[in-house]
N, C-alpha and C positions, 0 to 999 in steps of 0.2 A: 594386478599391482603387487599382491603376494609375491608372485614369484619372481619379482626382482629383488628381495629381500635374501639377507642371509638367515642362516638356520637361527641365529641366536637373538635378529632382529622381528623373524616369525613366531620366536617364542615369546617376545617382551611384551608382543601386540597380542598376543592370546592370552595371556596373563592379565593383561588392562582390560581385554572385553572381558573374561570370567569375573574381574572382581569389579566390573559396572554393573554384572547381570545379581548381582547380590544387591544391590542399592537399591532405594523404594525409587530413584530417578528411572531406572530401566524401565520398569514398567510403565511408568509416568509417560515415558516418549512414544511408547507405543499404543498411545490414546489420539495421537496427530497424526492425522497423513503427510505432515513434511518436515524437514530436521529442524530441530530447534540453531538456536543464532549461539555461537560462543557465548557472549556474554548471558544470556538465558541458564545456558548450561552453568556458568562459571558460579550463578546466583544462586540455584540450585543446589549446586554442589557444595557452597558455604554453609547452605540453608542445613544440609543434612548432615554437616560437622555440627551442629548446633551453634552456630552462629546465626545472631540477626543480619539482617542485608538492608540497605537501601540501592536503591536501581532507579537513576538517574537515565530515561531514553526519551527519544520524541516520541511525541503522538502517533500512533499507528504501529510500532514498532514492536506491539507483543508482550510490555512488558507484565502485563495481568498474568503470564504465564507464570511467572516466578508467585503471583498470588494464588491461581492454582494447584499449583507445586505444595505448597504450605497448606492448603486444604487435601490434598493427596494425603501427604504426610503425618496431617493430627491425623485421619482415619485408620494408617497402618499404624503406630502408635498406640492407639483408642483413647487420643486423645479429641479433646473440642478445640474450635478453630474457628475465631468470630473474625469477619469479614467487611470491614467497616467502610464505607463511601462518605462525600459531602455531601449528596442529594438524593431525594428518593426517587428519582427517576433513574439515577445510576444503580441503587439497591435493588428495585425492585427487576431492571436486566441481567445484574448477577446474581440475582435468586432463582430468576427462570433457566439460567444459563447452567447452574449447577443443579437445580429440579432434574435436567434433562438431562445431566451425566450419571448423578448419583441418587436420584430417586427422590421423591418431595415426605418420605417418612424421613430420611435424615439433612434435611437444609430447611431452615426455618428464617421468617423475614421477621427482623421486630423495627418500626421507625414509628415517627410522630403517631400516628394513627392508625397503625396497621400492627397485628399482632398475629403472627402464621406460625406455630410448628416451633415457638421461640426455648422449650427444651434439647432441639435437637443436638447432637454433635457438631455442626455447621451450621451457623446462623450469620445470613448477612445482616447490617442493619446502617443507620447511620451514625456517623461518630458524638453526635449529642445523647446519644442514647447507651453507647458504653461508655459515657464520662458518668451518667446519672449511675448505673449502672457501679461505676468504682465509687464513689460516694456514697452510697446506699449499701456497701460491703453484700450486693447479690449473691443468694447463694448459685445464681449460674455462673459465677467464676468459678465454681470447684472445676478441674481439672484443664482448665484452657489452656492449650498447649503454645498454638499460634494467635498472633493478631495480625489481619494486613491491614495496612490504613492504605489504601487507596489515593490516589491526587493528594499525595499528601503535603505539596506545595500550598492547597490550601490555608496550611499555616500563615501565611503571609495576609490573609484575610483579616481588612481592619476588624469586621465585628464580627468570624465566628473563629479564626484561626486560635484564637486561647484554647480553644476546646480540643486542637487536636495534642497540644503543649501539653496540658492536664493529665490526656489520656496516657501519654509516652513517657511522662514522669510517675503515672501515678500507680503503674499499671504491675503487678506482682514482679518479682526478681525472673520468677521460673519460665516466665512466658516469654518467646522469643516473636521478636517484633518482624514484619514484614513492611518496609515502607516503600511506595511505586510513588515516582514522583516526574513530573516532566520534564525536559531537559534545565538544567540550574545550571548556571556560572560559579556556586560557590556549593557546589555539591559537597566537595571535600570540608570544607569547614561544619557543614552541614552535620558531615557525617564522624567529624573529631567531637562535634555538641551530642551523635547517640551515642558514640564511644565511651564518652563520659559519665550519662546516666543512664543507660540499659547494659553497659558490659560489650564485650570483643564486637563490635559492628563491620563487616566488610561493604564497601563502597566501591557502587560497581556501574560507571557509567560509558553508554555508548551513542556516540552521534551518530551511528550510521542509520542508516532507511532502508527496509528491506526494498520501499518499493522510492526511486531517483524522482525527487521532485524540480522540474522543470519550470523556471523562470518565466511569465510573458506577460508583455501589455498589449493592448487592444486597441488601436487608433483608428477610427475610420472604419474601412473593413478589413483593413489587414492585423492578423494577431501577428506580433514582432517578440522574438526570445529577446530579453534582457542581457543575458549576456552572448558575448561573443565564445563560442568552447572551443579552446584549443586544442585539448583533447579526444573530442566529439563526446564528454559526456558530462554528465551532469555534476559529478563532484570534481572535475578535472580545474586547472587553473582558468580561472576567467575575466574577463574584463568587459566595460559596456559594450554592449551592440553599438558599433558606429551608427547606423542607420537612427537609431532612437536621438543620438545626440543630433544628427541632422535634423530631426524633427524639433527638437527645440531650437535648435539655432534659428530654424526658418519661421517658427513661432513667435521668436522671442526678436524679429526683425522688426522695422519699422521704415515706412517710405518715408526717400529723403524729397527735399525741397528742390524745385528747378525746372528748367522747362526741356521737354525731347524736343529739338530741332526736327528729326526727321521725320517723327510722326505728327506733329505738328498739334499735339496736346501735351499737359503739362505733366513733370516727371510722375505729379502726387497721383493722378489719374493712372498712369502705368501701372507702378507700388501698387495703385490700391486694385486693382486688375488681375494683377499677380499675385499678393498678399489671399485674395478673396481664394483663389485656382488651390494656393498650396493651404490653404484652413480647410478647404472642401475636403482633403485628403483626411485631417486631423482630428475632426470631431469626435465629442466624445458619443459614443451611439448610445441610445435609448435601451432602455432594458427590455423588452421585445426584440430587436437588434440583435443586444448580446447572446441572447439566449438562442437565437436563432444561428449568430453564426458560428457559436461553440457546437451547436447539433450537426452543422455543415463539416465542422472541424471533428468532428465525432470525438468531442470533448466532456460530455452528457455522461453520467448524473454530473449535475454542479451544485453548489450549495454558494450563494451570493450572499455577502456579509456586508447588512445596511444597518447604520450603526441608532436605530429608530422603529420603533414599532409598527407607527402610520405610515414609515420608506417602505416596509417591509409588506404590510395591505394590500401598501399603494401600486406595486410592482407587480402584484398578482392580480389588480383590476387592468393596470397597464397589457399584462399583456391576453389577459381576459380580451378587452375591446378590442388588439391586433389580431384576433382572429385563431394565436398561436395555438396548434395542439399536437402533442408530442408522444399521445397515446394512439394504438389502432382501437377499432372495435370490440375485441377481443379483452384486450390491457381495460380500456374502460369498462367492460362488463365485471371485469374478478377487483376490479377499484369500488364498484356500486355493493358488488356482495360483501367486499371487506368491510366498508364501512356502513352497510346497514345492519353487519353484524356486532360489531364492535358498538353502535349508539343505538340499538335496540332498547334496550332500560332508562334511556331520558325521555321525557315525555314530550307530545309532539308539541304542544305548548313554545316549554322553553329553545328546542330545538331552530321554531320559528325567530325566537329571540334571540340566538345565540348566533345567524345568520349562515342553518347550516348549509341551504340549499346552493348559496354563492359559494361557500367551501367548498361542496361537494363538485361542482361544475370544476371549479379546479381543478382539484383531486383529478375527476374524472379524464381532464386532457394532460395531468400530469405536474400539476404547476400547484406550489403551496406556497404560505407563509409559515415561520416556525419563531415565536416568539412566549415570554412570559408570561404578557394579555392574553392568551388564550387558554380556551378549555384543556384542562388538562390533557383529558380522555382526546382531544381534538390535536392534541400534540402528538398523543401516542400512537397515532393512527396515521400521519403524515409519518413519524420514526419507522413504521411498520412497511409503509410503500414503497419509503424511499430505499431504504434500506432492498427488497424484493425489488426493484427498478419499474416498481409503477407508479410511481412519481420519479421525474427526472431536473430540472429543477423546484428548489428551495429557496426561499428569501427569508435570511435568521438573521437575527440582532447575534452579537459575539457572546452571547451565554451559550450557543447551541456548542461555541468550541471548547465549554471549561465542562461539558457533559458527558451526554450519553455515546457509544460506541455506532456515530452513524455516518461512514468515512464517506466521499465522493473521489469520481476520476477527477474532476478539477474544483478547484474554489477560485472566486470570482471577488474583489475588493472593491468596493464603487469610489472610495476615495480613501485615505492615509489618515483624515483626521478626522477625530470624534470629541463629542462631548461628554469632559471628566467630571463630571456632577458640578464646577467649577468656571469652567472655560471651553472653547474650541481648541483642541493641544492636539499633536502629532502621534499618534502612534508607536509605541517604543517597539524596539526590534523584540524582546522577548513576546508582546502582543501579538506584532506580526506572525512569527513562528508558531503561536499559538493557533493562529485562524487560519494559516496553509496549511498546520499541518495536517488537516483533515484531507488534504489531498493525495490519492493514492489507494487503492483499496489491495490489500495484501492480498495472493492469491487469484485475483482477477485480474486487474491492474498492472501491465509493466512498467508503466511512468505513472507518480501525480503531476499534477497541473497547475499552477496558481495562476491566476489571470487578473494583472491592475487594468485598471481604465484610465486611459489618458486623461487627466484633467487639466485645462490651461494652468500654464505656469509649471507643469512637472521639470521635474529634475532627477533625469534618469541614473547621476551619479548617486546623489542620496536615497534612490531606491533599490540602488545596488548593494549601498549601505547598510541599508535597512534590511535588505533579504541575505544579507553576508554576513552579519553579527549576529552573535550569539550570547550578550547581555541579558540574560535574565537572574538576578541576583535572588538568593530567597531570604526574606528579612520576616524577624520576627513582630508579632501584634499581640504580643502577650501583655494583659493587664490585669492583676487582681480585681475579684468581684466582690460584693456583699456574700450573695451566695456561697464561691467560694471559701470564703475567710470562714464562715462560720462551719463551711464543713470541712475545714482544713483543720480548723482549732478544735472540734467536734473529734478528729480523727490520731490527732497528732499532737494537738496542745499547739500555744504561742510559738514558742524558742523551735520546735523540731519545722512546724507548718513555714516558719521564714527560710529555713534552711533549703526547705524543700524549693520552694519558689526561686532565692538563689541558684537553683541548676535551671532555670529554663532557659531555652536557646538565646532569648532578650536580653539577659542577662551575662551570657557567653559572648551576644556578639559586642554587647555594651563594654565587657570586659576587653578585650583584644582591641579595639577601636582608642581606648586609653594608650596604649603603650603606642602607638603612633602620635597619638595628640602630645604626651610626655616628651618625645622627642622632639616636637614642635618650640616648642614651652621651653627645653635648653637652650637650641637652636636661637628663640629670641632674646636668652638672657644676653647671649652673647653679642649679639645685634644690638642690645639697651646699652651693655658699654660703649661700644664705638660711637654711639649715636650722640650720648652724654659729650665724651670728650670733643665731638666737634664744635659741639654750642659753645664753650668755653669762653667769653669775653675778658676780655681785661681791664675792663672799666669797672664790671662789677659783676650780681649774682645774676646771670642769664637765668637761669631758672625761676626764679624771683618774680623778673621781669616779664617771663613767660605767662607765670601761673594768673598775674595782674590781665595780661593779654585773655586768659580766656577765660577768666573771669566775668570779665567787661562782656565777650562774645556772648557766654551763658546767661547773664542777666540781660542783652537786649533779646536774646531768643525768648527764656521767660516773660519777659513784657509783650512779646509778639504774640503767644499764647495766652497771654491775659484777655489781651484785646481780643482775640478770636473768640477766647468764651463770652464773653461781653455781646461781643456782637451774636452771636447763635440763641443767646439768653436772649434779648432781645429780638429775634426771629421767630425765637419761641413764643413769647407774648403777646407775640404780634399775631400770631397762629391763632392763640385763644380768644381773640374776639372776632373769628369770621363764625359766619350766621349761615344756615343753606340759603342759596342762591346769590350769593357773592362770585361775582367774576373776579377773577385774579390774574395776574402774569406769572408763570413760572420760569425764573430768570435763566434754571440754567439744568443740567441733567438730561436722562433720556427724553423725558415728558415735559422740556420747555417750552412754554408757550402756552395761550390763552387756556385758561381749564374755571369748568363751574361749582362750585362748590355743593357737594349732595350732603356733606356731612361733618360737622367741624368735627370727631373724633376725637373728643377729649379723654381724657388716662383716667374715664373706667375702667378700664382692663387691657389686659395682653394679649396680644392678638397671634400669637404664633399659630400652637395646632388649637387653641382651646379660645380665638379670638372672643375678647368681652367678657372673661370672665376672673381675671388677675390687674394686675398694678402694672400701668405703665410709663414709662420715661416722661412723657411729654406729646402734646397732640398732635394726631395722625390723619389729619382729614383728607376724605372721601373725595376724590374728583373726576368729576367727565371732560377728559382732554376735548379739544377741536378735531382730535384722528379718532375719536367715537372709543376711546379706551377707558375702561371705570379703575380709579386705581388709588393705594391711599399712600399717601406723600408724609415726609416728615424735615425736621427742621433742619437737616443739612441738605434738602434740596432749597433752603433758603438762606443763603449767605447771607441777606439784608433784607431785615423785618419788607412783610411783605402787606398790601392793604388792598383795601375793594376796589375795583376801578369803577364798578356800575352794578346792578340788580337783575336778576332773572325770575322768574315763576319758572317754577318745576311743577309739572302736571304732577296729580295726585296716583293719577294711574302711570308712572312712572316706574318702570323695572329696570334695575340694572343688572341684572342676568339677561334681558331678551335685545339682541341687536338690532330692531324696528326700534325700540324706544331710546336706544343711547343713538342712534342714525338722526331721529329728529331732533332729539335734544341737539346736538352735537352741531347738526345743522343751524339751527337757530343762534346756539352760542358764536358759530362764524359770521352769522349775521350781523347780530349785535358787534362784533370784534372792529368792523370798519368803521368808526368812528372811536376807538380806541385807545387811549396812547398812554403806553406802559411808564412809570413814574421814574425820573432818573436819580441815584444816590451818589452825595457826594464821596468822595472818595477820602477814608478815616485819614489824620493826623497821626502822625509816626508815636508810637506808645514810646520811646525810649526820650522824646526830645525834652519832657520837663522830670526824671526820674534822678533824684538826689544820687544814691548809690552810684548811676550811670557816670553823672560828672563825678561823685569823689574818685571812681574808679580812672576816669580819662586824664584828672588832675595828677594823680599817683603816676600814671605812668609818663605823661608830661615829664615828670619830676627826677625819674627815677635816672640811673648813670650811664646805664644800657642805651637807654632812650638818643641815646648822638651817638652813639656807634655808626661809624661809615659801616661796617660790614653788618648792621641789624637784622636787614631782612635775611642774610644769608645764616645768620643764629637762627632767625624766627624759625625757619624753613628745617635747619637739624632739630630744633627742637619741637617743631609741628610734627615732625615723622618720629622723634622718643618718644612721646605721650600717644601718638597713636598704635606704635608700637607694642607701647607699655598696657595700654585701653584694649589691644589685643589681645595681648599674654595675661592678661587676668580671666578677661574670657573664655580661653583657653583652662586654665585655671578653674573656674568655676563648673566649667563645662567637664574635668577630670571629676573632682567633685560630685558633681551632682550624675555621673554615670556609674560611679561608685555604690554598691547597694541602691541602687532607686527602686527596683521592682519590692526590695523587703523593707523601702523607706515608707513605699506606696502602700504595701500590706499593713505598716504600725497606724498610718493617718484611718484607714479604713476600721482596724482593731479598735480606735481610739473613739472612731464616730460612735460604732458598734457598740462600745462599753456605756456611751454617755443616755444610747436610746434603749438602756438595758436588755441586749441583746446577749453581749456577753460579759462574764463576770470574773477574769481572771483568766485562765487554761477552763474555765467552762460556759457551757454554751448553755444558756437559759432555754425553759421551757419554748418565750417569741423567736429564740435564735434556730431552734430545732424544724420551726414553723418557714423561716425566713430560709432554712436549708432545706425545704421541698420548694420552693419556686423560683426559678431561671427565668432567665430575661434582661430584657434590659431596663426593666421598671420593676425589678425583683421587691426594694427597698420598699417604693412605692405600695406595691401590692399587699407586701406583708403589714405597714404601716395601717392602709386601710381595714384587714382583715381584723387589725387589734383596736380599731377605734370605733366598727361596728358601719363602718360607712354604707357597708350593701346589706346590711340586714332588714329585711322585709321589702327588699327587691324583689320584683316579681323576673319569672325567666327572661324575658325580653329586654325587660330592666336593666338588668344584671350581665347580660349578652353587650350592651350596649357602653355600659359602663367598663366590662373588661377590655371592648375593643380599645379601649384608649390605653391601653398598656403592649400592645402589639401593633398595631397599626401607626405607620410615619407616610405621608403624604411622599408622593415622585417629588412636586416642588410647590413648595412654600407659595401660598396665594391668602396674601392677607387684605385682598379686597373683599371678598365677603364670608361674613362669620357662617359656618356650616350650620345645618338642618340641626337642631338637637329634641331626642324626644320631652314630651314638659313633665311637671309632677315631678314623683319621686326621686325618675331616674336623674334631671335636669338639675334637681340637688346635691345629687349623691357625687353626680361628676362634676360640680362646683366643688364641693368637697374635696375631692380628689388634688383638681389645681391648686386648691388652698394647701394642702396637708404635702404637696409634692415642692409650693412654694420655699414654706418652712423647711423641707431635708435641702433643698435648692443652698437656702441661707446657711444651715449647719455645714451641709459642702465646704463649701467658703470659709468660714471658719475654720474646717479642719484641713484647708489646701487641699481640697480634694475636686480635682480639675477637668470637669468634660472636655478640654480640650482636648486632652490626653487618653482620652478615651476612657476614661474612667469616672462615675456616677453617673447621674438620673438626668436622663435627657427632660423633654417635656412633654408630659402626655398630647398627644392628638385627639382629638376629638371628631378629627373627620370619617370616620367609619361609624360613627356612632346611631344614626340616625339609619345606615344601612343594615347595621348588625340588628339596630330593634325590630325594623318590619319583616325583616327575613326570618328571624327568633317570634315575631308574632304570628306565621304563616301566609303570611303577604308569596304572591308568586314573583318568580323573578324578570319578569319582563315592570312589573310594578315598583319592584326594587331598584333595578339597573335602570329605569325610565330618569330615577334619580340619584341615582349612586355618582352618577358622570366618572363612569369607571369600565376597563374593560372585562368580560364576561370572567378570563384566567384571573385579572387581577380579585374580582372579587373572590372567587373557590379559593384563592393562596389566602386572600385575608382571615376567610370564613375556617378555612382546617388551623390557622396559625392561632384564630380564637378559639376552637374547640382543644387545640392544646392546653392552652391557657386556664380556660375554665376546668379543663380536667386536673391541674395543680389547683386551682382554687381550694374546688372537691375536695381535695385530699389533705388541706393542707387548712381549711375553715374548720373552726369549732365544732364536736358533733353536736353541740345542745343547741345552736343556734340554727337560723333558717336556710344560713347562705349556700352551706352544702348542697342539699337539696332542690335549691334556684339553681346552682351550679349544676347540675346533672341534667334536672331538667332543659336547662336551656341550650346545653349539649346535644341534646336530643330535638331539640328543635333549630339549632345552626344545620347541625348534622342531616338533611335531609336532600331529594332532590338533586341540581347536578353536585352538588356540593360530596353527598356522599359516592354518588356514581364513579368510579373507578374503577380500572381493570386490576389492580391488586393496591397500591400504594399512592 
């Protein structure tokens, strides 16, 4: 190619290669065997201007190289170069990742639990731990040159993203940031919020995919591309595969009514003959099936995203029982050696417990599950396989897409909609893109694969949709803590610590989001005039006559909620004199219909995570439906007071945990139910019909001038739309207002609690305040509160284990049918205590407008872990534990390292003259054992 150039155009490209070969980048590139991507280079090359960078690409696309680059870098330099993840499963693969380029005397890991080599020049770690880390003014910040925050979309995370906020505001001037984030819709705004508070930031995004990810769904047994490619390739123009929309049409048919003459049955018989031939094509096939005919399609490794843990089990027994096995003889002997090497240190014990030998069977023909619930070390060993292609199918819940570096040729979607802690809801396109984009493995891979399963009803336009947009906005979840308020005012005082919080991103995009509302807000003034002059009457003051109008409207609504309370108040009451064994009807809700009364549940206590041991609204009795369900009901499943219809005996040996004894019960009560008859209520008297106000108000308007206007209703109707108008624009209003300073509104309410629990005293932070800024959490307040009132002192370890887990641990979902296991004695006080003392900051909340809704204070302790932390913390084995934890093996090790966190701020942060330190340590040491501490590093 040279010598098509001129002499002067040979010399300009020899000058550009001499003065690349000067740059720490040159050598940098020749650590790969393949050329980096323009935009890699482009990030890089900013990088080495001394600019910060964010790098905005998809999944799979490399862009950790630009965080390698910045680790290159500190080293030629001699500077340090911390490397920060959301997870330590992501830590602990870029620790190993860099061990093996650069030697493990200089890359050190520090996270929750794990402390490796944490002096060195390169330390990865997780981003909670450089936030403690800048709060604590470590002297390992001397000389950090670089930070990479990793996923650093994370931010967008309701409960940890503040931390990555913290760290990027809080972080020295000198240190030049590295942000990798996934692809974002509002990158650029993103990166106008680092420009602002870290200095010159370049924003560097690219959508491209080194490796064309390919569109299909799977019907029957044919896999069908999504779209049609005009271009024959995957980024060219597109539109639906005809074929797919025939398949819904033909789906979405129905046989009509009539008779066939010639074949002498009737039309519906044909339809349905036909209807049957073209569904036979359509099915959605079984996951044995799928997996089968992606190995035919030589679509294999896949990773299937089943939005459920038990889907995810259940997939790998599925095709467990088909016989499927996708390893040779060979494949499963270096499967058996990997993983008897890797679980060598668990005891054979718990192993039996932890169900390893059905794993390994798996493992063995190649087929896992990859989820939460599981052993750690049991995760890390499926990552290991699959990764090496001895395991070729995977069945993960959508955490495995927001992790570890573990790509496949295809990913496989079993349906579009999951459950948002809330509801059944659809899938947003940036989720989607999140969970393909593991499809593809760069270097091996000429195409990824995404593969939907037809499920009745698709609609292959809206999944065109969904796979064609690229919606993923990054918003911020930044909220002041206790925590950090005292070591903000600890660092910086009042006036400078609000100032600082004023730059966080929350607070930039709250800002910008006004100046469109304000426009809004003139936009209606001008609408209020017009609206005005239409009502205009000339009998009299329309407005007048209006205001009388919804006057009238708002006192009969008031009197409609009168009666409602009335009547619930009375449901209520009605509630407090059923007895156990009262039969009842329940009029109306999930659980209507006959149910026995096990327990009238009167408001001794709260029953959230700490059921029975706080103040509650009103009673909640205990019932056994006729569908054999135990469940505790309250007074809005009773619109109208509710009473006994008949009497049962409830057997003494009666359990409502074992389904033999709600089976018979249950049965019995259907028995009794046929001779039954649910009691009929009349229906209330209209609350507005004898109400003074109501007539003086209907008199007035009778009276008023308006009131005979031929054209009334046509005033009413301009002036129903001014006042809603007007009822807008204040909203609007209010809503500028209150986005105005809210984050340093939210810091003064917190300062203000803060002062009152003598925390802090001005611009200083008291000896409790200094205490209350060594412990994180979300029950910070809490924690510290108890530590000052002595509540764990002469806990024993187990005790004390049992009681912290309630500051850490929050249940999947709320089940306030039966109150958890709690150990008795001391500890069964101390965590009374707790709910008591967490009640009270609850009320001062309140008080000072400080609103969980908003994510900000003290949720409510749980208590469900607590009975497991004690026996585990006593030496109890885990099959003895987990027999009652009713939890799975992963979920307990996350609870038990998140408690060992915990205790270890206790430790640190408990009086040394007192006991609890010491119970704290201790009981550290006894969490800490078994599979709990077994780990391959982190």
């Amino acid at each position: 190619m040279t010598e098509d150039m001129s002499p002067a155009e040979r010399y300009a490209a020899a000058k550009i290669r001499a003065a690349e070969q000067a740059t720490a980048l040159a050598p940098f590139r020749e650590l790969y065997d393949f050329d980096l991507d323009p935009y890699q280079v482009e990030a890089c090359q900013a990088l080495e201007a001394g600019k910060g960078v964010l790098v905005a690409a998809p999944t799979g696309s490399g862009k950790t190289i630009v965080g390698e680059f910045a680790v290159h870098l500190a080293l030629t330099q001699g500077r340090k170069c911390f490397y920060t993840t959301p997870i330590k499963a992501l830590s602990n693969q870029k620790f190993q990742d860099l061990v093996k380029r650069y030697g493990p005397e200089k890359v050190g890991l520090l996270t929750g639990d794990n402390s490796v080599n944490g002096d060195a020049p390169v330390v990865v770690m997780t981003t909670e731990v450089l936030r403690n880390m800048l709060y604590a003014g470590s002297q390992s910040l001397t000389g950090l040159g670089h930070v990479v925050m990793d996923e650093v979309h994370y931010l967008s995370d309701r409960f940890r993203g503040a931390v990555w906020e913290e760290v990027i505001i809080h972080l020295p001037e000198s240190v030049t940031l590295v942000s990798l984030s996934a692809t974002v819709s509002n990158a650029e705004e993103f990166g106008d919020w680092l420009d602002t508070v870290r200095g010159d930031t370049s924003v560097i995004v690219s959508e491209h995919r080194p490796v064309p990810l390919w569109q299909h769904v799977l019907a029957g047994r044919r896999v069908y591309d999504l779209f049609e490619e005009r271009n024959g390739a995957a980024g060219s123009r597109r539109e639906v595969n005809p074929d797919l929309e025939r398949l819904a049409r033909m789906e979405g048919s129905r046989p009509t009514f009539g008779r066939d003459k010639r074949r002498g049955r009737t039309m519906r018989e044909a339809d349905r003959e036909r209807e049957r031939r073209q569904r036979a094509r359509i099915w959605t096939p079984s996951r044995p099936e799928v997996i089968d005919r992606l190995d035919n399609e030589g679509l294999l490794p896949a990773i299937t995203f089943i939005f459920s843990r038990a889907g995810c089990e259940a997939a790998v027994q599925q095709c467990l029982h088909s016989g499927l096995r996708l390893n040779d003889t060979e494949a499963r002997e270096k499967v058996r050696r990997i993983v008897e090497a890797r679980t060598a240190g668990i005891p054979d014990d718990d192993l039996h417990v932890l169900g390893y030998f059905e794993w390994l069977e798996g493992l063995e023909r190649g087929i896992a599950a990859h989820h939460a619930g599981m052993l750690p070390t049991f995760k890390e060993v499926v990552e290991e396989l699959f990764v090496k292609g001895l395991v070729k199918a995977v069945f993960a819940t959508e955490t495995l897409a927001l992790g570890i570096n573990m790509p496949a040729r295809s990913v496989v979607l079993e349906k579009l909609v999951k459950w948002n802690g809330e509801q059944h809801a659809d899938i947003t396109p940036g989720e989607y893109t999140q969970l393909t984009g593991r499809a593809g493995r760069r270097g091996i891979d000429v195409e990824g694969h995404a593969v939907v399963l037809w499920q009745r009803g698709m609609n292959p336009a809206a999944l065109a949709g969904l796979a064609g947009t690229r919606t993923y906005p990054l918003r911020s979840s930044f909220k002041p803590s206790y925590n950090m308020a005292v070591n903000l005012v600890s660092q910086f005082g009042r006036h400078r610590s609000r100032e600082l919080l004023e730059m966080s991103f929350a607070q930039f995009q709250a800002d910008r989001s006004v100046v469109g509302i304000t426009r809004q807000v003139q936009r209606n003034e001008e609408g209020l005039g017009g609206y005005r002059e239409a009502m205009i009457c000339h009998l009299g003051d329309f407005e007048e006559y209006s205001r009388l109008r919804r006057e009238l409207k708002d006192r009969e609504t008031e009197l409609a909620k009168q009666g409602a309370v009335q009547r619930r108040a009375a449901a209520a009451a009605a509630l407090e004199k059923l007895r156990p064994g009262d039969v009842i009807h329940v009029p109306t809700g999930k659980y209507a219909g006959l149910a026995l009364v096990l327990d009238p549940g009167m408001p001794s206590g709260r029953t959230n995570g700490h059921r029975g041991l706080d103040a509650h609204d009103g009673p909640r009795p205990l019932v056994l439906t006729a569908e054999r369900q135990v469940k505790r009901l309250a007074s809005i499943d009773f619109p109208v007071p509710v009473t006994a219809l008949d009497r049962m005996r409830i057997p003494r040996t009666f359990n409502a945990r074992s389904p033999q004894s709600r089976r018979d019960l249950a049965s019995a009560l259907r028995t009794k139910a046929g001779h039954l008859v649910p009691s009929r209520h009349r229906k209330p008297r209209a609350e507005a019909a004898d109400d003074r106000e109501v007539a003086r108000l209907r008199k007035e308007i009778r009276a008023h001038p308006c009131h005979g206007c031929d054209e009334r209703e046509d005033h009413a109707r301009w002036a129903e739309r001014y006042h809603r108008l007007l009822r807008d624009t204040r909203q609007l209003e209010r809503r500028i207002e209150g986005r105005t300073n809210t984050i340093a509104r939210t810091f003064d309410r917190i300062c203000a609690l803060l002062t009152e629990l003598d925390y802090l005293e001005g611009d200083t932070v008291t000896d409790e305040g200094r205490r209350l800024g060594r412990l994180y959490g979300e029950l910070d307040l809490l924690a510290s509160e108890c530590l000052r009132e002595g509540v764990w002192e002469d806990l024993g370890p187990a005790e004390l284990a049992a009681c912290a887990s309630a500051l850490v641990y929050e249940a999947r979902q709320a089940d306030d049918a039966v109150a958890p296991k709690l150990p008795a004695g001391k500890a069964r006080d101390a965590l009374a205590e707790m709910v008591h003392i967490w009640g009270r900051l609850d009320a001062l909340e309140e008080d000072h407008k400080i609103s969980q809704a908003e994510g900000v204070g003290q949720r409510e302790p749980d208590l469900g872990f607590a009975w497991a932390a004690y026996r585990w913390a006593s030496g109890f084995g885990l099959d003895e534990v987990l027999s009652e934890a009713d939890m799975p093996a992963g979920d307990f090790v996350r609870w038990c390292k998140q408690l060992v966190d915990v205790l270890g701020q206790i430790a640190a942060a408990a009086p040394t003259e007192g006991t609890v330190a010491r119970s704290a340590r201790k009981a550290m040491d006894g969490v800490l054992r078994g599979v709990v501490a077994y780990s391959s590093v982190g």
